[in-house]
C-alpha positions in Angstrom: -63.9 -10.8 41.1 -63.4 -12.4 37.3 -64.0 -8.2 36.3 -60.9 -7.8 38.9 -58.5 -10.9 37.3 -59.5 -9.9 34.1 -58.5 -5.8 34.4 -55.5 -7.3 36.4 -54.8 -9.7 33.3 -55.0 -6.8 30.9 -53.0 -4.5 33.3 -50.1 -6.8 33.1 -50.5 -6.8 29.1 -50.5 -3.0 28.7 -47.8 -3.1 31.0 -45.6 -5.6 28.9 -46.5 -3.8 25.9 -45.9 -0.3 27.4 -42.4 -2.1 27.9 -42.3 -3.5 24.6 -43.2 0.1 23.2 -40.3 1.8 25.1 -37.6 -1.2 23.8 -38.7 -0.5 20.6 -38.3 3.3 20.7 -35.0 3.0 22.4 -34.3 0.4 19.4 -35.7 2.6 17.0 -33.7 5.4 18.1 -30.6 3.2 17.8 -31.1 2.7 14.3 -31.5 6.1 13.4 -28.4 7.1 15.3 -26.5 4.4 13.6 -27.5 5.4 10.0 -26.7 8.8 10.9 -23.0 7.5 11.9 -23.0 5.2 8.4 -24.3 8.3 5.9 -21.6 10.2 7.6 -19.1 8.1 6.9 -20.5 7.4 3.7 -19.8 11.1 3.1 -16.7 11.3 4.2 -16.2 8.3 1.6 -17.5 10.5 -1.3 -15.6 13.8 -0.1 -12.3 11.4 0.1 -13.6 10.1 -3.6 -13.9 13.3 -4.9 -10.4 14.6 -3.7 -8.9 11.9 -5.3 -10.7 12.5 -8.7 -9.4 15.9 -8.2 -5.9 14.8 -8.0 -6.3 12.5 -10.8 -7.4 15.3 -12.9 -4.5 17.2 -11.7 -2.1 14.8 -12.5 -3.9 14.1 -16.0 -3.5 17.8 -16.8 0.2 17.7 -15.3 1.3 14.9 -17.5 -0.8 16.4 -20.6 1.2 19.7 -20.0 4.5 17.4 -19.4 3.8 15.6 -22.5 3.2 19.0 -24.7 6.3 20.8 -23.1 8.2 17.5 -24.2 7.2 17.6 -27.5 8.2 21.2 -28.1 11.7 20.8 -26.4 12.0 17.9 -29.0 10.9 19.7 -31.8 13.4 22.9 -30.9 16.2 20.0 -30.0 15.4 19.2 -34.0 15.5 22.4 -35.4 18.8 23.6 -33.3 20.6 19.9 -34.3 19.1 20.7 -38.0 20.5 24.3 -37.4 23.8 23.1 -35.8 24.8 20.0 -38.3 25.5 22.2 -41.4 27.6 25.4 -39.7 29.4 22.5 -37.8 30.2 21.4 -41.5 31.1 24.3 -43.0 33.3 25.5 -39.5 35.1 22.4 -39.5 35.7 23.0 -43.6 37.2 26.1 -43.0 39.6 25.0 -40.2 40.7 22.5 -42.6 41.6 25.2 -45.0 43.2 27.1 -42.3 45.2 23.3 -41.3 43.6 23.1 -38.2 41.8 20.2 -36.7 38.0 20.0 -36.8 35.6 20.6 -33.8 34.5 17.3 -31.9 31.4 16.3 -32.7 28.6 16.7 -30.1 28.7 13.2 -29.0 31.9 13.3 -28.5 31.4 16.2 -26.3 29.2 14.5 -23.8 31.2 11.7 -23.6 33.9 13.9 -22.4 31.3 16.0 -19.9 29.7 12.5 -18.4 33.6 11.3 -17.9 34.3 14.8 -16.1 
């Protein structure tokens, strides 16, 4: 009889651990699907980082290119002005000669195009 009580008593052990095995599995299991879920979204973190890099480095290269084109419309604005200053001179001398008025200047020129 104590052989019987004491299988019985180990019967009813195995059997809480057999169920203590199986929660942890299922818990285990649990675990693993939810860092599955997180290193996805992590991923989908990193992809969403990397397109914005991308578009950074886009619109670095866009506002380098900006910034050159910029620079050379200034520099031609400086040479045509540089061009334009001393034939504006010597035009408006020679209408003088001929008794006619001089050109308007260029500022006065926008003025007139922002009133119109």
């Amino acid at each position: 009889r104590n052989k019987t009580l004491q299988m019985e008593k180990i019967k009813a052990r195995l059997k809480a651990e057999f169920e203590a095995l199986e929660s942890e599995e299922r818990h285990l299991k649990e675990y693993k699907q939810e860092m599955d879920l997180l290193l996805q979204e992590k991923m989908a973190h990193v992809e969403e980082l990397r397109l914005i890099h991308a578009d950074i480095n886009v619109m670095e290269n866009t506002i380098k290119q900006s910034e050159n084109d910029l620079n050379k419309l200034l520099e031609s604005t400086r040479r045509l002005h540089d061009e334009y200053k001393p034939l504006k001179e010597h035009v408006d001398a020679l209408r003088m000669t001929l008794g006619l008025q001089r050109l308007p200047d260029l500022c006065e020129e926008e003025e007139k195009l922002s009133l119109e």
